[in-house]
FIZAMAR-860171 format. One record per residue (C-alpha): x, y, z; residue number from 1. Coordinates in Angstrom, 2 decimals. Example, Ala and Ser with C-alpha at 12.3 -4.5 7.8 and 13.67 -1.06 7.14 Angstrom:
residues 2
+---------+---------+---------+-----+
|      px |      py |      pz | num |
+---------+---------+---------+-----+
|   12.30 |   -4.50 |    7.80 |   1 |
|   13.67 |   -1.06 |    7.14 |   2 |
+---------+---------+---------+-----+
This chain:
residues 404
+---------+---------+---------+-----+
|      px |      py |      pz | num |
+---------+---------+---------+-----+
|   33.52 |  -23.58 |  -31.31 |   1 |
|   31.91 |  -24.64 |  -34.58 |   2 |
|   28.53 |  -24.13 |  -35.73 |   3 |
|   25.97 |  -26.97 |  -35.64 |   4 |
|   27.18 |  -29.01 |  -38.42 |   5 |
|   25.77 |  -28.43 |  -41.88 |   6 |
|   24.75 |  -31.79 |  -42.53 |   7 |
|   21.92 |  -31.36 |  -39.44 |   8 |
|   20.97 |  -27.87 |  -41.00 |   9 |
|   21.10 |  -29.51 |  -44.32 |  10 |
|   18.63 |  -32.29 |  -42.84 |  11 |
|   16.30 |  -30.06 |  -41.02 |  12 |
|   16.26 |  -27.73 |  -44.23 |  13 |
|   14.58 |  -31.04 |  -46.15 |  14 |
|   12.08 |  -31.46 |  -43.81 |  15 |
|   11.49 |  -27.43 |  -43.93 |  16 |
|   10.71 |  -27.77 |  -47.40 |  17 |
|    8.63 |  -30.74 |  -47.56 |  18 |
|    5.97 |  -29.15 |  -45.74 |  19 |
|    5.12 |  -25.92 |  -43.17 |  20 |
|    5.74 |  -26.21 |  -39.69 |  21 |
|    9.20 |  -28.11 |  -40.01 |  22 |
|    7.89 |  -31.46 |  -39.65 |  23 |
|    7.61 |  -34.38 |  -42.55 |  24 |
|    4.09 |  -35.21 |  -44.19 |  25 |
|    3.61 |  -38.21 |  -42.49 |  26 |
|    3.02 |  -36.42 |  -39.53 |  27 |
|    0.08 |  -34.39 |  -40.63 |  28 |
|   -3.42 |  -35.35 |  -40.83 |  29 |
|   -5.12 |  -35.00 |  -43.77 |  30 |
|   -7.29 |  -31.66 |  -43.21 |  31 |
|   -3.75 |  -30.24 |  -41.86 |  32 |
|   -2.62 |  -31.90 |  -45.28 |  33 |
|   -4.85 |  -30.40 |  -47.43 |  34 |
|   -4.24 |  -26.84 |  -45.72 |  35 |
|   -0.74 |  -26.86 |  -46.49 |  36 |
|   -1.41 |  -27.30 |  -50.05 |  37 |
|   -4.25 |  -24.08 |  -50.08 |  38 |
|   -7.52 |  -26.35 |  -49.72 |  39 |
|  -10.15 |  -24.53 |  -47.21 |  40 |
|  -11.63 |  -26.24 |  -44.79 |  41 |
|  -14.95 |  -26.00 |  -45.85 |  42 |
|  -14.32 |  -28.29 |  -49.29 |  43 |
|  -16.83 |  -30.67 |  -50.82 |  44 |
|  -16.77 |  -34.29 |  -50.45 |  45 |
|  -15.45 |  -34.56 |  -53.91 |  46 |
|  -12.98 |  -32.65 |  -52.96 |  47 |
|  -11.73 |  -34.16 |  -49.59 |  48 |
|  -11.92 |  -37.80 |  -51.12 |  49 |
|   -9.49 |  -36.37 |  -54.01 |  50 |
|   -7.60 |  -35.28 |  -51.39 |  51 |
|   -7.50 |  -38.24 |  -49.38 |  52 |
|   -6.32 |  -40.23 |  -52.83 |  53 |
|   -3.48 |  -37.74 |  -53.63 |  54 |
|   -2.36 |  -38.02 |  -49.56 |  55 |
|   -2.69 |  -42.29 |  -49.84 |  56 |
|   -0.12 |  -41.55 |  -52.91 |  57 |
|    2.42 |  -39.76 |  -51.20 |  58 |
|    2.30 |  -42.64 |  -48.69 |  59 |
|    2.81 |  -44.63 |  -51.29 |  60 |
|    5.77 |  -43.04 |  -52.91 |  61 |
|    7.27 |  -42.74 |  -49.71 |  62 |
|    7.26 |  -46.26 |  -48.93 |  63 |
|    8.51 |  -47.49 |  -52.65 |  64 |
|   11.72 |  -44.87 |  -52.14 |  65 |
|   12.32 |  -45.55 |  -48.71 |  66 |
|   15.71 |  -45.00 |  -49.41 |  67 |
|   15.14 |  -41.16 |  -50.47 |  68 |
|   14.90 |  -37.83 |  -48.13 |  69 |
|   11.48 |  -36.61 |  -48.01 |  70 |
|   10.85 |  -36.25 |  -51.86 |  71 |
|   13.78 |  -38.10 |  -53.75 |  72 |
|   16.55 |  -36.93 |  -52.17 |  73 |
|   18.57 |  -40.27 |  -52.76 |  74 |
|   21.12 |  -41.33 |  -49.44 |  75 |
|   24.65 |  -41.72 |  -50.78 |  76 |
|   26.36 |  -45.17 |  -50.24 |  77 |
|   29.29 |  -45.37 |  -48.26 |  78 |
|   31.38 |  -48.28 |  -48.22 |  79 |
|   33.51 |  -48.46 |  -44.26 |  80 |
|   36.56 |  -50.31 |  -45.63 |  81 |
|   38.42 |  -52.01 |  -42.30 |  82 |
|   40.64 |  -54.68 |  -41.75 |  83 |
|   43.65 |  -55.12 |  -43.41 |  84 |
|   47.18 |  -57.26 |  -44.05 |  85 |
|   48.90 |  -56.10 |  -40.68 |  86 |
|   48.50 |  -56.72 |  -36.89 |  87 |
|   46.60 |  -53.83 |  -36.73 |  88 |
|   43.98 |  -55.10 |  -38.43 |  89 |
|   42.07 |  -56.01 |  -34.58 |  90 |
|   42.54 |  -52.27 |  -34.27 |  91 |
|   40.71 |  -50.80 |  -37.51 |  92 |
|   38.03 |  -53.82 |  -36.64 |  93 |
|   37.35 |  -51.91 |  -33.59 |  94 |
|   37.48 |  -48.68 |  -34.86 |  95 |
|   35.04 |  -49.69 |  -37.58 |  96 |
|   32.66 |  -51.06 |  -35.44 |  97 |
|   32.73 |  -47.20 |  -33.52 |  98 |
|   32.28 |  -45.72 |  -36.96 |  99 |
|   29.51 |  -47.84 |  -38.58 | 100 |
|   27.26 |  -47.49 |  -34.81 | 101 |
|   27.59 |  -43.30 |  -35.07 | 102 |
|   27.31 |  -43.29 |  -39.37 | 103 |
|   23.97 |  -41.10 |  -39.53 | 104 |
|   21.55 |  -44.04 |  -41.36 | 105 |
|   19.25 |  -41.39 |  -42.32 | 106 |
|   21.79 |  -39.82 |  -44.32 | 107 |
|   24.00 |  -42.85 |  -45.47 | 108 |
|   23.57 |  -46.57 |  -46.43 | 109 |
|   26.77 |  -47.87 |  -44.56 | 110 |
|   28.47 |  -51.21 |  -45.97 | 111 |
|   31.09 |  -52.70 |  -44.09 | 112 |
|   33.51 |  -53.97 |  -46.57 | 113 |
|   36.40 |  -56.18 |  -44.44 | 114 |
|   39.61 |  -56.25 |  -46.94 | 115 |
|   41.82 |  -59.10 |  -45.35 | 116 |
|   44.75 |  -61.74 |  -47.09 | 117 |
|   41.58 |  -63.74 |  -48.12 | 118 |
|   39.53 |  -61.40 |  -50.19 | 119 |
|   37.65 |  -58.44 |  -50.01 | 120 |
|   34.13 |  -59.23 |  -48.73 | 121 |
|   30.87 |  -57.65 |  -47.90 | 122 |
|   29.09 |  -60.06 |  -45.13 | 123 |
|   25.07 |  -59.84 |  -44.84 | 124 |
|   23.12 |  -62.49 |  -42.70 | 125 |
|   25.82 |  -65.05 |  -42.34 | 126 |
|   26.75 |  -64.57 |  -46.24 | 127 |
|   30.15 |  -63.28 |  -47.54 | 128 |
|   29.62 |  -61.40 |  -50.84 | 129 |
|   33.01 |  -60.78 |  -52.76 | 130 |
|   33.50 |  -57.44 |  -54.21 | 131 |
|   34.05 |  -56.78 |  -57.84 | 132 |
|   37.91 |  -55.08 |  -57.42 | 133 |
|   37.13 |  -53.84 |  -61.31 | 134 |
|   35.24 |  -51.24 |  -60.12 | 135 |
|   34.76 |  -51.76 |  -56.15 | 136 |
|   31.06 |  -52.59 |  -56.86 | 137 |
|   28.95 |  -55.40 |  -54.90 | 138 |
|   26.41 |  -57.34 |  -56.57 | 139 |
|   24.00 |  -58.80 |  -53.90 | 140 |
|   20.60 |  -60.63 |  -54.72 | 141 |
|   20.95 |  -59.76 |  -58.76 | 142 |
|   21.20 |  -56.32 |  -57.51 | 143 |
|   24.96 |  -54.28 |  -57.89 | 144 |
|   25.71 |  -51.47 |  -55.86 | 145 |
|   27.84 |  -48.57 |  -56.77 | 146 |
|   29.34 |  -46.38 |  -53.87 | 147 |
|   29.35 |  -42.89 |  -53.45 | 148 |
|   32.54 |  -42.76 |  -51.34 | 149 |
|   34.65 |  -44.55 |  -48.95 | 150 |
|   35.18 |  -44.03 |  -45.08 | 151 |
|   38.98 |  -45.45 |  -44.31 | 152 |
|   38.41 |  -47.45 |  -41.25 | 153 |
|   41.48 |  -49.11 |  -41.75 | 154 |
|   44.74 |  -48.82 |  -39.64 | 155 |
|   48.00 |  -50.10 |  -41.22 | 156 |
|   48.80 |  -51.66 |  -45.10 | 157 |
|   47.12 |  -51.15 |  -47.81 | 158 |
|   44.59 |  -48.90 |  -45.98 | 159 |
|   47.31 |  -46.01 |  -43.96 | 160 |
|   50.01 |  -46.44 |  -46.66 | 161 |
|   48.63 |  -45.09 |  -49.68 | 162 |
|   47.66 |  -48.16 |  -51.73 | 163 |
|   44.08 |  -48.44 |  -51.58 | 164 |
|   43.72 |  -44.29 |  -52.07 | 165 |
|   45.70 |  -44.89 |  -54.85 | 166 |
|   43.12 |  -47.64 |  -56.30 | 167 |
|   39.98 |  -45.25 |  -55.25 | 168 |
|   42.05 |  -42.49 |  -57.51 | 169 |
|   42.30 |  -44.60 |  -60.71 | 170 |
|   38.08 |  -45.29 |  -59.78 | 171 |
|   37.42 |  -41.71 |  -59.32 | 172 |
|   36.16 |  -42.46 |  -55.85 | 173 |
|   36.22 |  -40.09 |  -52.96 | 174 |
|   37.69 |  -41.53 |  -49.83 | 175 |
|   38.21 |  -39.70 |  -45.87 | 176 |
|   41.17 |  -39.83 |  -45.61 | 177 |
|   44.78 |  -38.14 |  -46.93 | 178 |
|   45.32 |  -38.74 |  -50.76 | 179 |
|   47.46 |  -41.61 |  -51.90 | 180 |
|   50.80 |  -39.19 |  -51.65 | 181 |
|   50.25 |  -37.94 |  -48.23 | 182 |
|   49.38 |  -41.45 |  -46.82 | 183 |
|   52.35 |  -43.00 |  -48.16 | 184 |
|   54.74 |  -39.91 |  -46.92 | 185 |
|   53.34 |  -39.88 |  -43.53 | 186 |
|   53.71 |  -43.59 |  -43.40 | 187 |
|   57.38 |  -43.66 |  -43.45 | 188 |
|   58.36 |  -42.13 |  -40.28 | 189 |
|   61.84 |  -40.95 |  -41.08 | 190 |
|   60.60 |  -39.30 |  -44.64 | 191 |
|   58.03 |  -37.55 |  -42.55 | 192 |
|   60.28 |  -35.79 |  -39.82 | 193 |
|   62.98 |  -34.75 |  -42.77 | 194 |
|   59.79 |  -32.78 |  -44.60 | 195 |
|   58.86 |  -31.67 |  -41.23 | 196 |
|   62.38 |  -30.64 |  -40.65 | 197 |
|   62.70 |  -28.65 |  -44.28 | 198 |
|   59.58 |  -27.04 |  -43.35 | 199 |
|   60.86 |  -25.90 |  -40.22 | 200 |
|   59.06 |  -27.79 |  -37.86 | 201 |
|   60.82 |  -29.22 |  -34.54 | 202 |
|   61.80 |  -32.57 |  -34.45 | 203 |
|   63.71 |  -34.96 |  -32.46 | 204 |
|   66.98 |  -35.79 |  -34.34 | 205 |
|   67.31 |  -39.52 |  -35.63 | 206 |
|   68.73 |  -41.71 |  -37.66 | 207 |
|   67.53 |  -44.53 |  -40.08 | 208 |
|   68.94 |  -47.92 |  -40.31 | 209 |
|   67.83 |  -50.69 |  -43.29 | 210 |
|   68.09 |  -54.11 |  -42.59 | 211 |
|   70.16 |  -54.69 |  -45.56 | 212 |
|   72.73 |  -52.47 |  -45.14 | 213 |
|   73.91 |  -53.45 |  -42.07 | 214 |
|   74.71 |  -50.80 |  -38.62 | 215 |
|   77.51 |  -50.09 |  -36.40 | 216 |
|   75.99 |  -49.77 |  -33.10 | 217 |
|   78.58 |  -47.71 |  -31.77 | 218 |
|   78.33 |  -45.29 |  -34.60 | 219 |
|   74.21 |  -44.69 |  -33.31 | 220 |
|   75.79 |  -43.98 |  -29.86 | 221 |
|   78.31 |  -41.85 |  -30.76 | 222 |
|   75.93 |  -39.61 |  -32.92 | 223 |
|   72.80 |  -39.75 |  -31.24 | 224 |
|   72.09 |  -38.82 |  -27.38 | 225 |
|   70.59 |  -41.62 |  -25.07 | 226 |
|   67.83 |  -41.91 |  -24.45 | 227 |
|   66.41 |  -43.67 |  -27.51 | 228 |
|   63.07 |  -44.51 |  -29.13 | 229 |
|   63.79 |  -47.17 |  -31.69 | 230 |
|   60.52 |  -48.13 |  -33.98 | 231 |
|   60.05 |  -49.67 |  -37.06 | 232 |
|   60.01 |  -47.29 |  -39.96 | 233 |
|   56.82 |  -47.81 |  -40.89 | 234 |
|   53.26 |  -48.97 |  -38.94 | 235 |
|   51.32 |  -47.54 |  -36.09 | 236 |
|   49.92 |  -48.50 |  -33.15 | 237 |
|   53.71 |  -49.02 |  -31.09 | 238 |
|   54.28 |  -51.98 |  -32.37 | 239 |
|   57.82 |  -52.95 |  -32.49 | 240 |
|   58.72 |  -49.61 |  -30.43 | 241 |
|   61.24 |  -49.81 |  -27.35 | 242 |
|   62.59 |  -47.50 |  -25.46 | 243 |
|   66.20 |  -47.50 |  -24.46 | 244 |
|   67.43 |  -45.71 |  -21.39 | 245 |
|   70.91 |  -47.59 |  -21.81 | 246 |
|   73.66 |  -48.60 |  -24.31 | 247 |
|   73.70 |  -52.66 |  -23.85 | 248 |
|   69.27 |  -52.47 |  -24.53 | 249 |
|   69.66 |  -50.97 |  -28.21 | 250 |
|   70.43 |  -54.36 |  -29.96 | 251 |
|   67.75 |  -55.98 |  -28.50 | 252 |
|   65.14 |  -52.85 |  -29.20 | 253 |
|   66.60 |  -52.94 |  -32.61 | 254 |
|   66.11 |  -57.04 |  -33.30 | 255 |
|   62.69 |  -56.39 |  -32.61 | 256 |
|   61.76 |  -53.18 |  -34.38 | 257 |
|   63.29 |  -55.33 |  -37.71 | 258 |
|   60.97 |  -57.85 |  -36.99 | 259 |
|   57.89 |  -55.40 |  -37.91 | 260 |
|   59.96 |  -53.99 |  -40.43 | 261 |
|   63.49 |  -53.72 |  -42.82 | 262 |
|   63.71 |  -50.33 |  -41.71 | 263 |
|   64.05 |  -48.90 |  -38.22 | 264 |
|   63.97 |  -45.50 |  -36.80 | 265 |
|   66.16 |  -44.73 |  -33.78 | 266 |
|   65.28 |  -41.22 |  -32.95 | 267 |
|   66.73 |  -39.10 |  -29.65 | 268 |
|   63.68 |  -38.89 |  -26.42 | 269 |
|   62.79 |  -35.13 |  -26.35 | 270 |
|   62.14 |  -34.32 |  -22.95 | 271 |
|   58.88 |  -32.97 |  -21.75 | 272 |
|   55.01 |  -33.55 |  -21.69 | 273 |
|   53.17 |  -35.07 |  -24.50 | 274 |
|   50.23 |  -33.85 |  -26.15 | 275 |
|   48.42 |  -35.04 |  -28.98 | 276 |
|   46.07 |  -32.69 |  -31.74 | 277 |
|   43.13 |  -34.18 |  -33.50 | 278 |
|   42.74 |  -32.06 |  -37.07 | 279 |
|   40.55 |  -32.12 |  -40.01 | 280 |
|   39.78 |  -30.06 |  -42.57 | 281 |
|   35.38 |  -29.07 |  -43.05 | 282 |
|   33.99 |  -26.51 |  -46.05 | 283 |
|   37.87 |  -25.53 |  -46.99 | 284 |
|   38.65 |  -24.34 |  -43.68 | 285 |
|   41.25 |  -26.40 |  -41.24 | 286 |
|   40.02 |  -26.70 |  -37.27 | 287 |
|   42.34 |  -28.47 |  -34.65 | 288 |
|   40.28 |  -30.43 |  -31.72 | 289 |
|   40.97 |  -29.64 |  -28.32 | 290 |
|   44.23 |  -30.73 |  -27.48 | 291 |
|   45.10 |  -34.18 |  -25.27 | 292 |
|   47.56 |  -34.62 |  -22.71 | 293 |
|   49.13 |  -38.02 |  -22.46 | 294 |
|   50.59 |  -39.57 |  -19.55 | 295 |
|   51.61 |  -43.48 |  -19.98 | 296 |
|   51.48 |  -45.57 |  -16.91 | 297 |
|   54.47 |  -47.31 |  -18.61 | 298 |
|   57.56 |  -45.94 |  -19.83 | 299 |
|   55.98 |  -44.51 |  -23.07 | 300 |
|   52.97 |  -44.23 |  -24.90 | 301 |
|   53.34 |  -48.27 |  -26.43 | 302 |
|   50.70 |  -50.33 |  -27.61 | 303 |
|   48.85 |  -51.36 |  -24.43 | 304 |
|   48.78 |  -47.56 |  -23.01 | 305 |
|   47.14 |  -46.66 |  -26.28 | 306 |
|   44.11 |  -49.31 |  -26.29 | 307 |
|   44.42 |  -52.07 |  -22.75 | 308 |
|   44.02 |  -48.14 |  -20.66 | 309 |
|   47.91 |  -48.39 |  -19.60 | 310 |
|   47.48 |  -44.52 |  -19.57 | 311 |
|   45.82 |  -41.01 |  -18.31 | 312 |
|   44.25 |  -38.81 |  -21.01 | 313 |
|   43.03 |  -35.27 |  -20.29 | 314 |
|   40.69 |  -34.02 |  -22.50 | 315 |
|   40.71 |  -30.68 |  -23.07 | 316 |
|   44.66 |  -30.80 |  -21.72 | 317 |
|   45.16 |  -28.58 |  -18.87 | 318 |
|   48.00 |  -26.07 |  -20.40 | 319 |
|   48.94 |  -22.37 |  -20.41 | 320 |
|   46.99 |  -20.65 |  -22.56 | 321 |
|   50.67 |  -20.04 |  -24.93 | 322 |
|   51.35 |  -23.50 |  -24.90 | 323 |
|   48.14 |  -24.51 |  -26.39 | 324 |
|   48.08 |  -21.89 |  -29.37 | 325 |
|   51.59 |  -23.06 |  -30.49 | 326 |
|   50.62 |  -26.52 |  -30.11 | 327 |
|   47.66 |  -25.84 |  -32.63 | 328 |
|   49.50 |  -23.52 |  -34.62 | 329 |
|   51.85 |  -26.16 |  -35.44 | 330 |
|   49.08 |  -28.72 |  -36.14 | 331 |
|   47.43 |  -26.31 |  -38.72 | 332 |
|   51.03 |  -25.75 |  -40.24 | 333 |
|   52.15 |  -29.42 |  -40.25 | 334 |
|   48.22 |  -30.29 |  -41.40 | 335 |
|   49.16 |  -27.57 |  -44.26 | 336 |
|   52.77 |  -28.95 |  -45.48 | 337 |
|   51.85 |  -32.20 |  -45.75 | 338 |
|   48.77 |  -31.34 |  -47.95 | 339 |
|   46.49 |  -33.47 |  -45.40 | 340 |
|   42.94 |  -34.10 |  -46.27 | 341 |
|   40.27 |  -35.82 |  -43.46 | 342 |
|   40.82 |  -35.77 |  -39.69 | 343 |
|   44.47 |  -36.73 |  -38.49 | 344 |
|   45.99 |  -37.36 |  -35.21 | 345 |
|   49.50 |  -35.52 |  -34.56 | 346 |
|   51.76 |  -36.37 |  -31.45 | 347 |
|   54.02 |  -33.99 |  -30.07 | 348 |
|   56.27 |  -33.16 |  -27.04 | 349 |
|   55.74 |  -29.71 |  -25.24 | 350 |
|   59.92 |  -28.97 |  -24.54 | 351 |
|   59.70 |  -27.11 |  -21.45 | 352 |
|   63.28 |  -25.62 |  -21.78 | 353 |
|   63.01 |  -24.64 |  -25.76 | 354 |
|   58.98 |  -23.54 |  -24.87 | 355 |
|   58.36 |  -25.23 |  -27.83 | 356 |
|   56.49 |  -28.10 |  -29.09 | 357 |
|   58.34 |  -31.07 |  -31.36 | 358 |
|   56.20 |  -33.18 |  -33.88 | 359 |
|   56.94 |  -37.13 |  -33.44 | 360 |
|   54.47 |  -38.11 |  -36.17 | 361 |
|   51.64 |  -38.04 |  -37.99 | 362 |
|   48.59 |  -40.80 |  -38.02 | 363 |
|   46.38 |  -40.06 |  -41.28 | 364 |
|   44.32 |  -42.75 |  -39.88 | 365 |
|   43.80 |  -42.34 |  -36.26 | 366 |
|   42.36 |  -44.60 |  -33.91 | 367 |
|   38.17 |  -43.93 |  -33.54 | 368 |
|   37.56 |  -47.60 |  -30.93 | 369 |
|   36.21 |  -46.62 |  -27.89 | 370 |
|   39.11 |  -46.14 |  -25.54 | 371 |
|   40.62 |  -44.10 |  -28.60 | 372 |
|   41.43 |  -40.19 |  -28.81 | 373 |
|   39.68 |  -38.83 |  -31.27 | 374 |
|   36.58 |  -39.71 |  -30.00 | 375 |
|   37.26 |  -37.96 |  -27.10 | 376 |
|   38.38 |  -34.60 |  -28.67 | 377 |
|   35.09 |  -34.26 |  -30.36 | 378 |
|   33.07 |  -34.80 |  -27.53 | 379 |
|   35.21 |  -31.85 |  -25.57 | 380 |
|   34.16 |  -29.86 |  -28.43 | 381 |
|   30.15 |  -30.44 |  -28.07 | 382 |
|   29.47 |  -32.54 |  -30.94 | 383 |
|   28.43 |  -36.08 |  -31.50 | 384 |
|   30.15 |  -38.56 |  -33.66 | 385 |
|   27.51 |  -38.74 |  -35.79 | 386 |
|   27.31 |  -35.04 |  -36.73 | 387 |
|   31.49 |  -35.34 |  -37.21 | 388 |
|   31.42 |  -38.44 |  -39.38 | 389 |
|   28.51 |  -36.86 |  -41.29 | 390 |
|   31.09 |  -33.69 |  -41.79 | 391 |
|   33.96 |  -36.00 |  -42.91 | 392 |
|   31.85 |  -37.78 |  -45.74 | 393 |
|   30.69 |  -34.82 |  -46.86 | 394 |
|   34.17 |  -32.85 |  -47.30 | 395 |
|   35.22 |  -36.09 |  -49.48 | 396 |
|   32.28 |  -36.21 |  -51.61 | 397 |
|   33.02 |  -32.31 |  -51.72 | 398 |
|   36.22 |  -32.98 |  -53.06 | 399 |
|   35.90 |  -35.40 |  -55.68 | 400 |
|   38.07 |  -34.17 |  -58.66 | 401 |
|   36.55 |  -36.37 |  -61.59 | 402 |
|   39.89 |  -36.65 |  -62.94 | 403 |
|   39.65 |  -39.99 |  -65.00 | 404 |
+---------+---------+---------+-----+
């Protein structure tokens, strides 16, 4: 298990310093006051009314940088982008709303920033404020705020697929999530399994169809086994995915994985039990979460087993103890290859007869509602969300390259 995260130590260390005995100035009367700063108790009057003037100051300053750490340490602005131009847009709403409650306020001013087909807007007491895409600034009251970094909240295009990391690069902002290359990678499904596959990491075997280009449905029976998970190529969330036990289904799942998407992934089941590894990367080193086991109450792990409760999740997963270390052996390798950055969800199936565990994909931005996993995984591990949020803002603003 971890330490206590850094950012706590960090925060107790401030109040350390302010003043003896660990606690913040406010607390202390003024005799206690004047002690810490080497003034005996038997002073003058002069004395104590000087002192009493330089302690009403300190209240002062306090209250006119209200926004600082004990004595000016500023809190860094984060801007919790969510939304988004797909159907999982009510997803990253959900998630955002889990990640603004558990942002630590005392160490972050958190803006919710909802980017949607209509605009990008910043809402405050009933009033939409637009924000300047020039140089993702908000101007509110006369007053414009510049943010220190960006927590991805969103699930789904532009926020999953690379675009908007790509705008934060060209801005020199530091975002929690994968960079711009990764995102977009990992987005395409079929892209991601071949680099898996080069890298020599197990994974189902598949094929990928375009809309365009037309298919020969006998030709994906003849070269792939049934059964079949057919997907569109890109997304999260299930949407779109079928699974297809039979011949005479796979037109049907295929009409309406191409309605998500002009590319579809039809990719062989790998039988076995599925697991799923929450992984992030804090002060250079990568950790893997403890380890879920997923059992759908459906067929698969769709859409409404991942967030309506249509499934069982076990959190720490009950496994032998050599299943689990290749299961996060291959999450720190897979975490590695694809040059990940921020916490990531990977799926994979435990192949009972190999004794080996397959990838199925990578989600740069995983779910953090409620009923999602992630959530879960860090509680197993003894921390709070706001301690692990705290650790994710800090590894981006830790990693900002100043490269424009």
């Amino acid at each position: 298990m971890l330490p206590l995260p850094a950012v706590t130590l960090a925060k107790e260390g401030l109040r350390s310093k302010a003043i003896a005995a660990n606690t913040l100035p406010f607390k202390h009367s003024i005799p206690a006051y004047c002690r810490c700063i080497g003034v005996n108790k038997r002073i003058g009057a002069e004395t104590r009314i000087r002192c009493r003037h330089i302690w009403a100051w300190v209240i002062k300053i306090i209250g006119l940088f209200g926004s600082y750490y004990s004595f000016g340490i500023m809190k860094k602005k984060i801007a919790l982008v969510t939304g988004g131009y797909s159907g999982e847009a009510t997803i990253s709403y959900k998630s955002a709303t889990t990640i603004y409650n558990n942002l630590d306020k005392e160490l972050f001013d958190v803006y919710t920033i909802d980017v949607n087909p209509n605009g990008w807007f910043y809402e405050e007491d009933g009033e939409r404020f637009e924000i300047d895409r020039n140089d993702f600034s908000l101007t509110t009251d006369g007053r414009k705020t510049i943010f220190d970094a960006v927590f991805i909240g969103m699930h789904g295009t532009p926020g999953e697929d690379g675009k908007l990391q790509g705008y934060f690069d060209m801005l020199d902002l530091p975002y929690t999530s994968c960079n711009a290359a990764t995102s977009a990678l990992t987005f395409n499904k079929r892209y991601t399994v071949a680099v898996a596959s080069m890298a020599g990491i197990n994974v189902a075997r598949s094929l990928h169809l375009f809309k365009h280009t037309g298919y020969s449905l006998d030709e994906i029976v003849a070269q792939l086994q049934l059964p079949y998970f057919v997907k569109p190529n890109n997304g999260g969330s299930s949407i779109g995915m079928s699974k297809v036990n039979k011949a005479d289904q796979l037109q049907e799942a295929l009409d309406k994985a191409f309605g998500e998407d002009d590319q579809v992934l039809v990719e062989e089941m790998i039988q076995g039990r599925e697991f799923t590894a929450g992984v992030f990367k804090a002060e250079g080193q990568i950790h893997v979460l403890p380890i879920t086991e997923v059992v759908a109450h459906k067929e698969f792990f769709d859409f409404e087993a991942k967030y309506e409760g249509k499934s069982s999740e076990t959190t720490p997963a009950q496994m032998e103890q050599s299943w689990k270390e290749k299961i996060e052996a291959a999450a720190r390798r897979i975490y590695q290859v694809f040059n990940c950055s921020g916490v990531v969800r990977i799926d994979f199936i435990y192949n009972t007869q190999e004794d080996a565990p397959y990838m199925l994909e990578i989600n740069t931005v995983p779910g953090q509602s409620e009923a999602s996993i992630i959530p879960q995984q860090v509680r197993a591990m003894g921390w709070d969300l706001k301690d692990f949020y705290a650790r994710l803002v800090n590894e981006a603003l830790a990693s900002r390259t100043h490269s424009f």
